[in-house]
Residue frames relative to the residue before (quaternion, step in Angstrom):
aa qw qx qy qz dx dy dz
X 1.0000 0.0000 0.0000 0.0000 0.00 0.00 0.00
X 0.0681 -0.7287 0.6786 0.0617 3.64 -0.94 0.73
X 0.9056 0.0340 -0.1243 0.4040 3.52 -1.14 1.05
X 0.5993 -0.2728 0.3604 0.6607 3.97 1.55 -0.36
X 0.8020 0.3830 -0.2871 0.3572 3.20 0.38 -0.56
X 0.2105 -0.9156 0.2676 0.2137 3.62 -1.24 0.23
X 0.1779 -0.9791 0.0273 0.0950 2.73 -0.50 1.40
X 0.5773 -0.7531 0.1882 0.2531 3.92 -0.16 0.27
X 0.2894 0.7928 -0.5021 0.1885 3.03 1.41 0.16
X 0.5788 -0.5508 0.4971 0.3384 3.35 -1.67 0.38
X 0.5364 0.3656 -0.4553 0.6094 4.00 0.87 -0.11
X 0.6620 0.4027 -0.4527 0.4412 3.89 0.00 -0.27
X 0.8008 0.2818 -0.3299 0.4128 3.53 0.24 -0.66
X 0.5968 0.4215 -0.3624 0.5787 3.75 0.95 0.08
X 0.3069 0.5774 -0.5148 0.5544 3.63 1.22 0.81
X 0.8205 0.5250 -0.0965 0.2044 2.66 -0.03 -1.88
X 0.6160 0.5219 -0.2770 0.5210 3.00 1.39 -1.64
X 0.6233 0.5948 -0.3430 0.3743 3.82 1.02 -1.33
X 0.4867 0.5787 -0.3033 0.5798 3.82 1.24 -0.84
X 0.5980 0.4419 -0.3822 0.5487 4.36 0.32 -1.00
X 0.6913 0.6704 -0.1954 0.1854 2.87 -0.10 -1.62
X 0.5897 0.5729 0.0038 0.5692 3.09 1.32 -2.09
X 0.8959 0.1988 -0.1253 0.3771 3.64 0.55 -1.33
X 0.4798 0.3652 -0.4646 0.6485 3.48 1.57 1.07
X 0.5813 -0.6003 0.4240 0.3492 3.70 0.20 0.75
X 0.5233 0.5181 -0.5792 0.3496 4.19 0.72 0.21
X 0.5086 -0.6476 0.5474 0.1493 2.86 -1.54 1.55
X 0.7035 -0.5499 0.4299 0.1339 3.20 -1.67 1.09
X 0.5191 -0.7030 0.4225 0.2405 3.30 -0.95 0.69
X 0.4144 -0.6449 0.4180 0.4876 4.04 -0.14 -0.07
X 0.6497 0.1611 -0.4596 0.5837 4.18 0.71 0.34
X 0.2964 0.6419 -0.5757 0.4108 3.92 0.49 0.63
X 0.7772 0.5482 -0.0773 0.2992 2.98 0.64 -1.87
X 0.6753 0.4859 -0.0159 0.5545 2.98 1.76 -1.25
X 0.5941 0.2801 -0.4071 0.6347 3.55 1.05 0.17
X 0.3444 0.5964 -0.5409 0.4829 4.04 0.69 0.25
X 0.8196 0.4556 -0.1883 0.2920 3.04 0.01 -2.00
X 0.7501 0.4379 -0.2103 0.4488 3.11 0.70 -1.70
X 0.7894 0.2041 -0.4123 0.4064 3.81 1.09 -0.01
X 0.2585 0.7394 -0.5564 0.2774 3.94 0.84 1.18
């Protein structure tokens, strides 16, 4: 969500999916990993 509002970007939803992904134990992809990184 950005400001209240939600939003759809394609880095947000491939966030998101990373966040699923993360909480069913399937391991991350190596540019998965790298949008993680690059947004810590």
């Amino acid at each position: 969500m950005n400001l209240g509002k939600l939003s759809k970007s394609t880095q947000n939803i491939q966030l998101t999916a990373n966040a699923l992904k993360i909480e069913l134990g399937l391991p991350l992809t190596p540019e998965e990993k790298a949008l993680e990184k690059q947004l810590s």
